[in-house]
N, C-alpha and C positions, 0 to 999 in steps of 0.2 A: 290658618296661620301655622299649627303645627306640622303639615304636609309642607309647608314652602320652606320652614326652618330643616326638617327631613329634607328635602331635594337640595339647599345649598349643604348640611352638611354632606351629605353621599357628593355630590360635587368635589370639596373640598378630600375627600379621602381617595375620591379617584384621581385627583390632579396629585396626591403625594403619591399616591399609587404609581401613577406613573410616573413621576419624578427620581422617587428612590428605586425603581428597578433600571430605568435608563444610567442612572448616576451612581452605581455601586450600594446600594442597600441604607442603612440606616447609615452608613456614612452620611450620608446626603445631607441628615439633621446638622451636620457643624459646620452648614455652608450659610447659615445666617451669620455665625461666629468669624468665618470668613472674609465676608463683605465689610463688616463693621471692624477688623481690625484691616483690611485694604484703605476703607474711606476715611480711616480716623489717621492713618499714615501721609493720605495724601491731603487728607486737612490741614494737619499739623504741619506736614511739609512747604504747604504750600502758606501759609501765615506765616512762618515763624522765618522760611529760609527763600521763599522768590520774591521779588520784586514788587509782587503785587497786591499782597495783604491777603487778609481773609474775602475781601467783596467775593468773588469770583467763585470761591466755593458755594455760598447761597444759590448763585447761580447756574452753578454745574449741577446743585441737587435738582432743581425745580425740572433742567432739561433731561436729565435722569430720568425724573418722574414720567415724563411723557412719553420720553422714546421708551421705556417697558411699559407703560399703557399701550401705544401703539403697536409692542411687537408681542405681547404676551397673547391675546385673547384668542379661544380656540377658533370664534370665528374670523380671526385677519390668516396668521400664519398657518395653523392645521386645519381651519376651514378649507383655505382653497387646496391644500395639499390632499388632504380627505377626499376633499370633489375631484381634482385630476387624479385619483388611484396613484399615490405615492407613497402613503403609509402604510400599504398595506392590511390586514388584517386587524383594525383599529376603529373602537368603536366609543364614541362620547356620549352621557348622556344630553348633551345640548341638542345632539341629532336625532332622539329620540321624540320629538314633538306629534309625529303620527302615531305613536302608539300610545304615549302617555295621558290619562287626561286631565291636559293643562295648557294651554292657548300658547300659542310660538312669543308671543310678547311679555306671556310671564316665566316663559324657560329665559329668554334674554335677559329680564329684571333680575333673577337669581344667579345668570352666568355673570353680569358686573357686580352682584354684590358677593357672588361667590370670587370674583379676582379680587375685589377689596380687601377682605378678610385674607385670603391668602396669600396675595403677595404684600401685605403692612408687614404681618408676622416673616415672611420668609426674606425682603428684602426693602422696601421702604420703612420702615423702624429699624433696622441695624443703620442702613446710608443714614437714616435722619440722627442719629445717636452719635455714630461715628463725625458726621461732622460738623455736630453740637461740642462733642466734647472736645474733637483735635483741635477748631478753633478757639476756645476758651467762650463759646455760647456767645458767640457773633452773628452768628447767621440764623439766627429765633426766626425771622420772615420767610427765607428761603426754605428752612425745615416745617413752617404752617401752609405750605401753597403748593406742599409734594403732592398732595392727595387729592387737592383742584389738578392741578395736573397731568395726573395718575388713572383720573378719570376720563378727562379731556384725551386723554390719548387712545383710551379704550374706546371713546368714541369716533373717533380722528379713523380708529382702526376697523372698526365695522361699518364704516362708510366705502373707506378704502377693498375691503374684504366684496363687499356688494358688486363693487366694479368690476373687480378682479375675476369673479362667477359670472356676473351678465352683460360688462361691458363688452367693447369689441376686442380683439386677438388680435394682439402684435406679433404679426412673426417677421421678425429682427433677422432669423437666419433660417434657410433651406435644407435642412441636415440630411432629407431624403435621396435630393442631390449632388450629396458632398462622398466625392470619390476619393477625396485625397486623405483622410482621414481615417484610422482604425474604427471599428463598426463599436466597438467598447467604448471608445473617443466621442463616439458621435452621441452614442445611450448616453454617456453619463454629463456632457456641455446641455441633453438634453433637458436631462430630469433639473439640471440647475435653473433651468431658463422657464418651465414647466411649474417651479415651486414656486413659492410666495415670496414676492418680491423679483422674482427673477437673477439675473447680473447683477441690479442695483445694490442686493444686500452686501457681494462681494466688495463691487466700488465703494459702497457704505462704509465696508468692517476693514477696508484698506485707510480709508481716508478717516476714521476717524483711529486706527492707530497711527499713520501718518502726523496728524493733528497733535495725539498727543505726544509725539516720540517733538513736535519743535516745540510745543508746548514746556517741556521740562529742559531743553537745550536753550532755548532762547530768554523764558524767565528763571531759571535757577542760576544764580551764579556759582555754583561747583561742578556747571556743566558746562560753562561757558569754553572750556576749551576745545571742546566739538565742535566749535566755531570756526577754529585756526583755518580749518580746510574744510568747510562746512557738506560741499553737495561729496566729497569722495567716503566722510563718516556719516551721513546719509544711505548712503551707496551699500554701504556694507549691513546696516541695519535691514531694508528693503529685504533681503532673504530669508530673514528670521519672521520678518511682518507677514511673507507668501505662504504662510505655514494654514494661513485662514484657510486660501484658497485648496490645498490640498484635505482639509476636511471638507469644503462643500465637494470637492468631488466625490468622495467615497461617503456622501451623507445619506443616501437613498438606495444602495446594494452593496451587496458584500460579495464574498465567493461562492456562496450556497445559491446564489442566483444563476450561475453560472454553468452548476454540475449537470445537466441535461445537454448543455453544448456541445460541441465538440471543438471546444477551445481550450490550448493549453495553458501553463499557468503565465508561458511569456507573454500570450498574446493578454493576456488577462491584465497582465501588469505594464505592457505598452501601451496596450489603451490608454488608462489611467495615467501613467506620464505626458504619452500626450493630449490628455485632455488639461493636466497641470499646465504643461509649457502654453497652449493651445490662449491658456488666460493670461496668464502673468508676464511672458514677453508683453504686449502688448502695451500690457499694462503699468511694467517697469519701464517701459521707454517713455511713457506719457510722466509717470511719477517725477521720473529725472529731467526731465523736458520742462517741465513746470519749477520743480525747485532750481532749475540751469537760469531760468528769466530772474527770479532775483539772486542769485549767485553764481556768474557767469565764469566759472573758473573750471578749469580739468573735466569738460563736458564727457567726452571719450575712455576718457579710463574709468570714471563714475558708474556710465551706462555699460563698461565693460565688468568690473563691480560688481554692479547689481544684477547681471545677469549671469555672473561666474556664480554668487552667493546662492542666488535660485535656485540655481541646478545642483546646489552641492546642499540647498535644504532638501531640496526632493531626494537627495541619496541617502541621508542619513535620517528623515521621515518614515520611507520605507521602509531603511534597515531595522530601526527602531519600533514602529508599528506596523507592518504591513501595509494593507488595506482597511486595514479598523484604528484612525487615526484618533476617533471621535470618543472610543472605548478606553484605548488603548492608553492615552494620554494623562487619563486619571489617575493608574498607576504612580505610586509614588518612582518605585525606580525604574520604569521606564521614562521619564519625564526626565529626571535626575540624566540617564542617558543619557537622550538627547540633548538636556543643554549642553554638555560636558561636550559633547560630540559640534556641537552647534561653535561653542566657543574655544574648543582648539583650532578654528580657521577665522572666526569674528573678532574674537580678541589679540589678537597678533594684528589683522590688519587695522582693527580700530585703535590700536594705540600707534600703527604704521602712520596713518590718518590723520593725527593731532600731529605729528613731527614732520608731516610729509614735505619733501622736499626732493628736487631731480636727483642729490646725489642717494635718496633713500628707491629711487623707483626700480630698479634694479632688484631689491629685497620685496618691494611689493609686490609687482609683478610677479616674480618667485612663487610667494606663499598662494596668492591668487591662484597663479597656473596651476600648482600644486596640488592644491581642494579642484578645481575644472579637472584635469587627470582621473585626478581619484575615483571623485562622482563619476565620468563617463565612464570610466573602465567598470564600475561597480553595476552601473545600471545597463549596460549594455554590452558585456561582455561575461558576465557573471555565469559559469557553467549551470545547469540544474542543478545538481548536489547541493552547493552552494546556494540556490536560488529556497530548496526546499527549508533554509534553515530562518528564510524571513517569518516573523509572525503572523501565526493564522493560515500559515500555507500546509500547513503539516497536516489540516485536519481535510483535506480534499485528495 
């Protein structure tokens, strides 16, 4: 017994182990503090000022609870990343079952009771506190059935994980034979499609901020006026939401990958643009295409919009972190940056948005074309000098 309570704690200090080096150090620790005043904000907000009362939070905890059972456990998402060579130099003790001796069945029993213990404490007890309290302790059910759940998803997730290793191989795309593409473009649409989940998690982490961005427009009434012109202040949102997508490309190499090449730093940096654009055109036209069937209004300047925004979050992403979006970001003031950069062209056109009207298109357009200028002259015309002053470029 005292060997198994030894293997889940060692578990548990290598899961903060890596956690607080991935996530800036013991920072990391007030990320439970985090969570629990995010969920108690959108409790409270959501009881006291939408439409719909408290129900709906019990219910957002309980599917909370599953979707990080299903996305946490080493064996769904760094299981199979581990097995296709993505993580690189990275070793688990769950993967240690030929040398340890302890039967594959009881490293597993210890790997879900080690995820229990460590994510109650790091993030199911903040979400379950947070929205006990924002509701005024309404949702007593919803906060007892996180942990049914929580586990049910951790199962959900090593079923999933099994397939993922020994089922069959979808290959969706031929990247071998894709001429039309930068070979940086082609590596990094790879490694996405390569990792756990594939495309899907992108479509995922699109649509369920998607989701929530009508979520707070459609039940809060102090957002109701996002409504006036619904799919064009959609439009402009969409750019800031593609922000996921430029971290799954740069999630799997950085530039130290690259220094044996003999590629410079523009081809380095064209890749990766077009492997951004390569996802999110496609996917901004599907977005607006979908919200255009129930709000059939300004189809054309929406999708023009949403694809001016794109390309003007990939400029100022870049300019802001480099190619380490996923680092970079934690940064208090470069984050700070970037909104500020983000909303000197979103906040002009989202208030354009609620007033919009033919005699304002003229101003819209404007600001739109504006930020589209900008962005393309910055990313494609940007001398080297200039080029070497993006972050993380300096060190190659």
């Amino acid at each position: 017994m005292k060997k198994e309570e030894s293997l889940v704690k060692r578990m548990i200090k290598e899961e903060w182990r890596m956690h607080s080096t991935l996530y800036k150090g013991r920072s990391f620790a007030f990320f439970p503090v985090l969570v629990f005043l995010f969920t108690f904000t959108f409790a409270y907000a959501t009881a006291k000022y939408s439409t719909l009362g408290p129900e709906p939070v019990g219910t957002a905890l309980v599917v909370l609870a599953a979707f990080l059972g299903l996305g946490i456990g080493n064996l769904n998402y760094s299981g199979r990343d581990a097995w296709r060579n993505l993580l690189g130099d990275t070793s688990y003790l769950v993967y240690s079952s030929r040398t340890l001796p302890i039967s594959r069945k009881k490293i597993l029993a210890q790997l879900v009771l080690k995820e229990l213990i460590y994510y109650t404490g790091l993030f199911l007890l903040p979400v379950a506190l947070g929205g006990l309290i924002g509701t005024g302790f309404e949702v007593i059910k919803g906060a007892t059935l996180m942990i049914p759940a929580f586990l049910g998803g951790i199962l959900g997730g090593l079923v999933l994980a099994q397939f993922s290793i020994d089922g069959p191989s979808l290959h969706l795309f031929n990247f071998e034979r894709n001429k039309f593409m930068e070979p940086v473009a082609d590596k990094s649409l790879m490694d996405v499609l390569r990792s756990s989940g594939g495309f899907f998690k992108i479509f995922f982490s699109l649509g369920l901020l998607t989701a929530f961005y009508w979520y707070v427009v459609l039940y809060f009434p102090f957002t109701k006026v996002l409504l006036n012109n619904p799919l064009i202040s959609y439009s402009v949102m969409i750019g800031l939401l593609n922000l996921t997508v430029y971290n799954w490309v740069n999630r799997f190499d950085g530039l130290e990958d690259y220094t044996h090449l003999p590629l410079s730093r523009r081809k380095i940096l064209s890749g990766k643009e077009e492997a951004y654009m390569a996802i999110t055109v496609p996917l901004t036209f599907v977005l607006i295409t979908v919200s255009w069937w129930y709000y059939p209004h300004h189809y054309v300047l929406a999708l023009a919009t949403a694809l001016g925004m794109t390309l003007y979050n990939l400029a100022i992403a870049i300019y802001t972190t480099g190619l380490e979006p996923n680092d970079r970001m934690f940064n208090t003031w470069t984050f700070i940056k970037y909104m500020l950069l983000e909303n000197l062209i979103a906040g002009p056109l989202l208030a354009l948005s609620i007033i919009y009207t033919p005699v304002l298109r003229p101003l819209y357009i404007g600001v739109l074309g504006f930020a589209v200028l900008v962005s393309i002259v910055y990313l494609y015309y940007t001398d080297e000098k200039r080029r070497q002053r993006i972050p993380g470029f300096n060190r190659r």
